[in-house]
N, C-alpha and C positions, 0 to 999 in steps of 0.2 A: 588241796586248795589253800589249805591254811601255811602251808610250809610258804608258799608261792610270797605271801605276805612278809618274808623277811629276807625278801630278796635285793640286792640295790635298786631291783628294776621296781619295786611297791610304788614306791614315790615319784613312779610316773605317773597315777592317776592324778596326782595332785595340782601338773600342770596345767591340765584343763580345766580341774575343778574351780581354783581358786577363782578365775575370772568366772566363771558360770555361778561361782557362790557373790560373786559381788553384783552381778546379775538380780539374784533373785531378791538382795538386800534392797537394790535400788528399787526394783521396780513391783518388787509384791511386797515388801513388807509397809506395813498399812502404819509407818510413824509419820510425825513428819521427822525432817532431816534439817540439820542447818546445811547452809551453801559450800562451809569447810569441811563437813562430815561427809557430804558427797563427790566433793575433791579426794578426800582420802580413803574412801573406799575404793572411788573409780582407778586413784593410782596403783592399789596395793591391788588390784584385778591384774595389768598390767606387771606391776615391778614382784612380784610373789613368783610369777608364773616363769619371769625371765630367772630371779634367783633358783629357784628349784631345778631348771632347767641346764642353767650351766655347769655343775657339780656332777650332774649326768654325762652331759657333754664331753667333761676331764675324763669322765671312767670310760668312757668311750671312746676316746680318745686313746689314753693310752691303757686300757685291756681291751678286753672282747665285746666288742660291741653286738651284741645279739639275743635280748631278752625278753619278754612276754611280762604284761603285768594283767592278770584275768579281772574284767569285771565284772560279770555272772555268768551263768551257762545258763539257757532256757531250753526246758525241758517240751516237746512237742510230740506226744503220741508216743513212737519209737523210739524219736530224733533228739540228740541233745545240742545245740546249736552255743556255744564259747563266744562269747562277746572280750575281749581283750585289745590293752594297747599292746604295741610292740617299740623297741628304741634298736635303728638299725641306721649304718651312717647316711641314708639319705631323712628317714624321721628326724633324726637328731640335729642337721644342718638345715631344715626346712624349720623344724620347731623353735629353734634358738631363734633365728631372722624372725618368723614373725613374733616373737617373743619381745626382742629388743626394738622392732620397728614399732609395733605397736606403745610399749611405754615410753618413746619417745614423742608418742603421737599422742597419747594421753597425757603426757606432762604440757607439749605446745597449748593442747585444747583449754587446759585451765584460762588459759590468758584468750586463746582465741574465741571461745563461748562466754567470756564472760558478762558480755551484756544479757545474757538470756535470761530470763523468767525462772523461778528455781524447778517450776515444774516440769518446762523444757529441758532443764540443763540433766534434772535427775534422769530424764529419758532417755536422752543422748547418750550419759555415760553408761547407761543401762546396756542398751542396744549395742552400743560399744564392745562391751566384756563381752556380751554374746554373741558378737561376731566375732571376736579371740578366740573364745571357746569353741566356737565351731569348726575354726581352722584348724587350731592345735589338735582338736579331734581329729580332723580329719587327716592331717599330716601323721600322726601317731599312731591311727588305725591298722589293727592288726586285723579286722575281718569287714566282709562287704557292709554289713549291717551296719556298724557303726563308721564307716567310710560315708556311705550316704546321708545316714543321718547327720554327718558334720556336713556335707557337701550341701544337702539342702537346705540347712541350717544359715548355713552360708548366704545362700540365693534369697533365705526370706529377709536376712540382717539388712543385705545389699538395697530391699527395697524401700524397708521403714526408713533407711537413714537418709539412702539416696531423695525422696519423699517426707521428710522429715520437718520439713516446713510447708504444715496442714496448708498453708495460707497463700501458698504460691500454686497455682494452675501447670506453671510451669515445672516443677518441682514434681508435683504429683503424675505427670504422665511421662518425665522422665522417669522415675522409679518402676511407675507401671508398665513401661518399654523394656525396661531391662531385667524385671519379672518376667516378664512371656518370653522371650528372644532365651534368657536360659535354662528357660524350661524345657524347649527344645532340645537342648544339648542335655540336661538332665535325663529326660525320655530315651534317647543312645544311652546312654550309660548305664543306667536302669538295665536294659533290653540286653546288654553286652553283662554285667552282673548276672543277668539270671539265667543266660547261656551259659556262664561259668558255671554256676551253681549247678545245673541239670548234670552238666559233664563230670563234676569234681564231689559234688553230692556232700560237699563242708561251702562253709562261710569264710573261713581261713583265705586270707589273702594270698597266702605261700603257697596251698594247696588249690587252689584257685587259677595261680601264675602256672605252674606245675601241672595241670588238666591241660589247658591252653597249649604248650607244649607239645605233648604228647595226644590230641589231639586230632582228627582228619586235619588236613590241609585247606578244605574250602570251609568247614568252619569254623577253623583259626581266622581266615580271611575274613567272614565275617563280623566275628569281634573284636577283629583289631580295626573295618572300618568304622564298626560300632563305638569302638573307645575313642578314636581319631575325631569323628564326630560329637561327642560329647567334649573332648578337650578344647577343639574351633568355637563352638561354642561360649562355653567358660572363660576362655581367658579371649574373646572379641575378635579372633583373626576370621580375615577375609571367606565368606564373606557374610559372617555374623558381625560384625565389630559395629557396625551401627548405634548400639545402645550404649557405647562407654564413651562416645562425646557428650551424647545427651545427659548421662548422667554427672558429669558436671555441673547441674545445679544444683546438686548437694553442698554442703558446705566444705569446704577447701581440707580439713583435716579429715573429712570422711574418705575425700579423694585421697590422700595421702597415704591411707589406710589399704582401702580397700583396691583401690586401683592402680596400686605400683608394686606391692609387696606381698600382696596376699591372692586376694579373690581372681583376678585376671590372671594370677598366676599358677590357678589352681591346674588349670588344664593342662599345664606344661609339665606340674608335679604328674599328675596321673598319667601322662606318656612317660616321665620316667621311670614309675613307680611298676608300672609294666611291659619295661623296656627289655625283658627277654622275650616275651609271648611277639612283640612287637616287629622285633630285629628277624624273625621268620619269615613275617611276609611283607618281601620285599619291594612289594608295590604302594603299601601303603608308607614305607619310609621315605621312597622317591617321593611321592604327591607330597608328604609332609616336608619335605627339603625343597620344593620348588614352591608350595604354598606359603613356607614356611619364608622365603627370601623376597617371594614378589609381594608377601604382605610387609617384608620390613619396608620395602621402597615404596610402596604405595604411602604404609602411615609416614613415612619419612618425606614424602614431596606434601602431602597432606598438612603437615606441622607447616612446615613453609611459608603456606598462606594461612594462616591459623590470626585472626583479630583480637582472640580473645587468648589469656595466653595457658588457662588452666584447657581450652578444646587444644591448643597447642601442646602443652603436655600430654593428654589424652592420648592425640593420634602418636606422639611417644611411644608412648605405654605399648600399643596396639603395633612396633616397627619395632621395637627391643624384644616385645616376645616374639616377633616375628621370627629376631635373631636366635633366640632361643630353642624354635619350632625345626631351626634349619641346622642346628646343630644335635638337635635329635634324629631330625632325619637322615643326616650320613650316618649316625650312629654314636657320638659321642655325648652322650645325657650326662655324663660328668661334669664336661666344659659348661653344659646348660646351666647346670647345675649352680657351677659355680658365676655364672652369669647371674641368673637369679639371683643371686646373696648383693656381688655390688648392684646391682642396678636397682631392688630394693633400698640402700644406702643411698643413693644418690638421686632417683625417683620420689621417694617420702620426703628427700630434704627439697628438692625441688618447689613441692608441693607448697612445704609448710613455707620454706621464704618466700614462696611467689606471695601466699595468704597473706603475711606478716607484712609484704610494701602494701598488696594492694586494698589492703582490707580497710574501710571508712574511707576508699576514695570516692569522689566524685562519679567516676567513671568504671564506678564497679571492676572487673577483674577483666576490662578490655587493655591492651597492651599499651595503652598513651598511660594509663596509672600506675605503668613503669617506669615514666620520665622520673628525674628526682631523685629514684629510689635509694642513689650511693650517698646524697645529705642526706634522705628524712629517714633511712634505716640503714646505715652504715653495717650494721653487722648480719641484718638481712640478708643487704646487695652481695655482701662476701661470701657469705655461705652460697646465695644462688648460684655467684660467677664459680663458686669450687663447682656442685653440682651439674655444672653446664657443662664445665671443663670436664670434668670425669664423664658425662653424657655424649660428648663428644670424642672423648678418647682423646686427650693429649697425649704424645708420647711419655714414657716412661714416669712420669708425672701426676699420674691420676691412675685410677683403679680402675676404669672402665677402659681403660687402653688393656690393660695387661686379662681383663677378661674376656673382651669383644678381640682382642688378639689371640686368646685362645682357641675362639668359633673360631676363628677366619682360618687359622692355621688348620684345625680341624676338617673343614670344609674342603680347603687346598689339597688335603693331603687322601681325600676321598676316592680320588679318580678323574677320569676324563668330564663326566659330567658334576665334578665337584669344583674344577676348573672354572665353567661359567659360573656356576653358583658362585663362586667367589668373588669374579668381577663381579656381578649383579650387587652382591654385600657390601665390596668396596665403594663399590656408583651412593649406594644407599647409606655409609659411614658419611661420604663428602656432603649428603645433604645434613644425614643429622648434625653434622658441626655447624652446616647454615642455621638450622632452626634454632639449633640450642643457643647461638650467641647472637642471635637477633634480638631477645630481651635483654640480655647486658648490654648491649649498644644502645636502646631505646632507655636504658636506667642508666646510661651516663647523662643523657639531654636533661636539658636543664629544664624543671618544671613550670610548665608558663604560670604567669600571674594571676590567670584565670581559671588557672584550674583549683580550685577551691576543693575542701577533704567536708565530709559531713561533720559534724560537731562529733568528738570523742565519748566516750562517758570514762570515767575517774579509773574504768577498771581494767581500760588498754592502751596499748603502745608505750611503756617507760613510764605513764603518771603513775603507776602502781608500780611500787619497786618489786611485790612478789608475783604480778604478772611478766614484768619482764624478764626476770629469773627466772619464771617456766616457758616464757618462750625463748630466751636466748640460749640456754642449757643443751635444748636438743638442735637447736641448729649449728651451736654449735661443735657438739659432738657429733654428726652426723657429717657438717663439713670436713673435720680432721678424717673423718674415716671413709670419705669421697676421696681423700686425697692418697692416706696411706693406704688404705682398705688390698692393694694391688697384693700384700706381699702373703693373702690368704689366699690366691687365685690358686698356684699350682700345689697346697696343703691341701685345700677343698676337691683337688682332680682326682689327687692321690689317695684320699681319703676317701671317698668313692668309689677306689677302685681302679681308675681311669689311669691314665699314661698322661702326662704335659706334653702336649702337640707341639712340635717347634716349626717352624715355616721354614723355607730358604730366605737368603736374608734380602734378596732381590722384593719379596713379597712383603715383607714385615717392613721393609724401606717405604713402598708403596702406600701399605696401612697407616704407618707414620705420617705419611703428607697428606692421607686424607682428610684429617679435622683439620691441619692448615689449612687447606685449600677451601675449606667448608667454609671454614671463620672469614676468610677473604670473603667469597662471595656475601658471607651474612653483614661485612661492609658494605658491599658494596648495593646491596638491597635497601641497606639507608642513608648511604651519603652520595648515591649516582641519582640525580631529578628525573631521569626521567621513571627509574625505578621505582623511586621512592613515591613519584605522585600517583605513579600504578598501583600502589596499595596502598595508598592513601580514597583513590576510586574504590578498590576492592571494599574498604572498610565502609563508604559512604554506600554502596550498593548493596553490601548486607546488611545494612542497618534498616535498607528501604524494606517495607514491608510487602510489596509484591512479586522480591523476588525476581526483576527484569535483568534485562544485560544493557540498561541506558543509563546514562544518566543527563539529567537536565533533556532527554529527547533526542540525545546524540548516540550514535554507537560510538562505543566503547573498542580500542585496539586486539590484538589476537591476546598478547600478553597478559589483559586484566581479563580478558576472556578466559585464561587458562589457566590466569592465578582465583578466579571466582569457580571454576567448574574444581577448581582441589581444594578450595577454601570449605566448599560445601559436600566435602568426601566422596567425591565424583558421582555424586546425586543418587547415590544406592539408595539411600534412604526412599529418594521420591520413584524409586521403580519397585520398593516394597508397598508403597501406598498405591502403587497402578494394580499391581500384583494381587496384593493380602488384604489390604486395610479397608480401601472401598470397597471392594466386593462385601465384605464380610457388614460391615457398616451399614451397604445399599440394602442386605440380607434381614436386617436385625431391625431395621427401620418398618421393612415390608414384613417382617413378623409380627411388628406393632401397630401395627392397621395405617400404616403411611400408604399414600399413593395407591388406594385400592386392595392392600393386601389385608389376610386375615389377621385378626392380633391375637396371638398366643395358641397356633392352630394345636401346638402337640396337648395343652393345657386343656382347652375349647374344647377339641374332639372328643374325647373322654364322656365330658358333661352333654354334650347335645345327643353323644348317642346313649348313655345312659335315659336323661330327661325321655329321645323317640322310643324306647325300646319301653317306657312306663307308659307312654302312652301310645301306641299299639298293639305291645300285647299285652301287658296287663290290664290298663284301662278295663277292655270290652270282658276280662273275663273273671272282673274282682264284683263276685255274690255271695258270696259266701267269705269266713272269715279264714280261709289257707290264701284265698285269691289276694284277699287285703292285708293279709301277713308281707305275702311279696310285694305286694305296691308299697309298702311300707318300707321295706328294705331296699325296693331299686330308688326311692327318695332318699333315703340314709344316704345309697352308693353318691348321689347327687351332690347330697351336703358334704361328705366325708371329705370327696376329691377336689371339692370347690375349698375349704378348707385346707386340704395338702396344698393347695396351689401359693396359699399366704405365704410358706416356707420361703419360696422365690423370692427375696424380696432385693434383690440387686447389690443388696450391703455388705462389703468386704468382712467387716467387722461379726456380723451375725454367720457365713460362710465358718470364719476363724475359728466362733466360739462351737461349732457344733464339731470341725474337724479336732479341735483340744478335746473337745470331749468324748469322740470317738476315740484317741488316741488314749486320752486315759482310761477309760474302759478297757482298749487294747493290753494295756501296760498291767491293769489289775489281773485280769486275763492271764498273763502270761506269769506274772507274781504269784498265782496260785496256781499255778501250774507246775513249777519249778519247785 
């Protein structure tokens, strides 16, 4: 063990630790803190974790990328159970990206939170490092144990923050949507873990993949639909992805974070990360390549009609992993791979420029508070318009040509059924260039007269020169490297492992005129009337609160009909509320003594059959003092369980502190054990 400590690979733990140590600074240690001191811890969470991390990188780069860094062994009866990181070229290229996206999202945040309360802002960046921490966990994890533990870690970061403004209704049952929906997918993975584990009888992630393997055949198939489901999940595709529009009402740098580059992204790392066990059973590669294409074209016509332009990005998010999903499923988790990296780079900058015009507008983050945007944030609107272009795949120009050109070639080159898949992807590149240049065309308009900004305060937009330094900094390194970022695509293929897929050049021709074709249309969505006043309706319709297909009493054309039926993500949501939500709601109410039902029968029952059982048989046969020992006891039983029932008390917060405190008992447990 101790030799292990003087290995290059030691100063892996230090990755995750740093942000997890800035973590416990901010949010348990009982000082106060000035508002500079919490800037600079929250940076050095972020900027520590990227330093230490790229000197790794170089040795892995050019030596042997292949090391163990152990964090304890726990000791169980028999059993000794190896808790350890690993640095392997997919850990290393996952760890860097969130590494570097992250403090560049932490550097914007100083400027973009900083009207907040100091007591908000220290939670913010609190909750922050420890969604870093979790990822980088969880990207580095060398055994199941501490894979979930980041994983989960993950899932609960996503709700505080997404949820993060107590004060919004709205706010909180987005958070609480996107808690439940992936805990779902958490439960698959779970259940797929500890079929490993039965089979492989280690924790070891290698030995793990290696079980899986070798193996029966049905249940391999198993846990690889088992994983497949937990990835759909995680990173929002079809047809869980409902809760990553909604969670847009978090604030814009959380999206940045966690929604482009990390968390959504998790599910796509974990099909790669178990991409031999996977590439066996062949059926779940197929589902994941055709799930995996018609989710990019769904979120990709979805964006289209999008009003607001961060739900616009979202359905993004949810059509680029799409792309991702589908190039895993022919088999090329390399190209994903290196997908993931740009579209990280150009998704986070997306993010933070959209924040940066619309943020103190009028019009909150609805797509008209993008008129303007090239006056009143010149270096904003640039970064966005790189962002857009690389999102769209400009030819040879942008970074997300030369990666989204890598799928495609990859896809093409699959077979007969990779053939459709590849038109499908095409169909689905020409819209994303509509969606994505529909806000720069809407931030060329000239901002009306009337649209008036909320009052600033001294600490944003350029009146602060050291706010604008922390938000121009990463926008604009994040633009330059939207733009160059392409000449990493086939170093990241090859570095993985993988082959550079080349297309015939009839196909890459094709690719090429896809985002033209897109950007044309996405003109002509705003400067053809009749288009334009069609989602001009669309917007005026979703603003209505009931939700109709009229307006003013008139029906409305097929057109606004079918940009309002993808505006509202083709109403999955409202066949989960027919489905899941009332039932269970109708359920919970009639537990409550609504509408004639019992309230709290599981609770209730207990107590009325204890209370009859004191009074029929005890009652008649307490003369004596053994009879009255038990009457004494079955009212104990009374009071006792009438008392357990207080526990229930509906509060997230008391729920928290009893599961912390099982875990630390857990953790002591295991500490003296070891």
């Amino acid at each position: 063990m101790l030799s292990n400590l003087y290995t290059p690979y030691a100063v892996l733990l230090l990755v995750p630790s740093v942000a997890l140590a800035a973590f416990v600074v901010l949010a348990l240690l009982p000082l106060h803190l000035a508002r500079r001191l919490v800037y600079v811890i929250a940076l050095l969470g972020g900027v520590a974790a990227m330093a230490i991390m790229l000197p790794l990188l170089v040795h892995c780069v050019l030596g042997t990328c292949s090391g163990t860094a152990p964090i304890f062994n726990l000791v169980v009866g028999t059993s000794t159970v190896s808790l350890a990181l690993v640095l392997n070229p997919l850990s290393a290229v996952f760890a860097m990206t969130v590494s570097v996206i992250g403090s560049c999202v932490m550097f914007f945040s100083i400027n973009y939170m900083a009207d907040s309360a100091l007591a908000d802002l220290r939670r913010y960046f609190a909750l922050m490092n420890l969604f870093m921490a979790a990822m980088l966990t969880m990207v580095l994890a060398g055994d199941s144990i501490v894979f979930f533990l980041g994983w989960e870690m993950m899932g609960l970061c996503s709700y505080f923050l997404i949820a993060i403004n107590t004060v919004s209704p709205q706010a909180i049952r987005a958070g609480r949507k996107a808690f439940i929906m992936t805990r779902l997918a958490d439960a698959f993975l779970l259940a797929a873990l500890l079929l490993l584990f039965l089979e492989a009888g280690s924790v070891r992630l290698d030995a793990l993949i290696h079980a899986g393997l070798t193996m029966d055949e049905s249940h391999r198939a198993i846990i690889a639909w088992l994983l497949f489901g937990g990835a759909l999940g995680k990173s929002a595709q079809v047809p869980f992805h409902t809760w990553l529009p909604s969670a847009m009402a978090g604030p814009t740098p959380v999206s940045a974070l966690l929604h482009s580059a990390t968390m959504v992204a998790a599910g796509a790392f974990l099909l790669m990360r178990f991409a031999p066990l996977m590439e066996l059973v062949p059926s779940v590669q197929t589902v994941a390549a055709v799930l995996g294409v018609l989710t990019a074209a769904f979120g990709a016509l979805s964006a289209v009609f999008q009003q607001d332009v961060k739900r616009l990005l979202a359905y993004s998010s949810i059509s680029q992993i799409g792309f991702m999903m589908l190039s895993i499923g022919v088999g090329a988790p390399a190209a994903a791979a290196a997908h993931f990296v740009v579209h990280a780079i150009f998704k986070s900058l997306l993010f933070l420029a959209a924040g940066d015009i619309t943020h103190g507008s009028a019009h909150g983050t609805d797509l008209s508070a993008m008129r303007g945007g090239r006056q009143r944030r010149p270096l904003a609107f640039a970064a966005f318009t790189a962002g857009a272009a690389s999102l769209a795949g400009l030819p040879l120009i942008t970074a997300g040509w030369w990666s989204k050109e890598a799928v495609l070639a990859s896809v093409y080159g699959s077979g007969s059924l990779g053939h459709v898949l590849w038109a499908v992807a095409l169909m689905s590149a020409v819209v994303t260039g509509t969606y994505a240049f529909r806000p720069v065309l809407t931030g060329l308009e000239q901002e009306p007269v009337r649209s008036t900004t909320r009052a600033a305060s001294p600490h944003t937009h350029g009146v602060s020169a050291l706010g604008s330094i922390f938000a121009g900094f990463p926008l604009a390194l994040l633009g330059i490297a939207s733009l160059a970022g392409g000449v990493l695509v086939d170093p990241i293929i090859r570095f993985l492992g993988g082959e550079a897929p080349h297309a015939p050049a009839a196909t890459m021709l094709m690719a090429a005129m896809a985002p033209l074709i897109g950007a044309s249309l996405a003109v002509a969505l705003v400067t053809v009337p009749e288009l334009a006043n069609g989602l001009s309706v669309v917007r005026q319709i979703g603003h209505r609160s009931n939700g109709g297909v009229t307006l003013h009493g008139k029906q409305v054309g097929p057109f606004v009909r079918i940009a309002l039926w993808l505006s509202r993500g083709a109403r999955v949501d409202h066949v989960y509320q027919v489905l899941f939500v009332w039932p269970f709601v109708h359920l919970v109410r009639w537990l409550n003594g609504y509408r004639g039902g019992v309230a709290d029968p599981v609770g209730n029952l207990p107590v009325l059959a204890a209370v009859r059982l004191k009074e029929v048989v005890v009652g008649p046969l307490a003369h004596d003092e053994v009879d009255r020992m038990w009457m004494r006891l079955a009212g104990g039983i009374v009071t006792l369980w009438s008392a357990a029932r207080r526990i229930q008390t509906g509060r997230t917060r008391d729920y928290g502190l009893a599961m912390a405190g099982g875990i630390a008992a857990l953790l002591l447990l295991a500490w003296g054990l070891t």
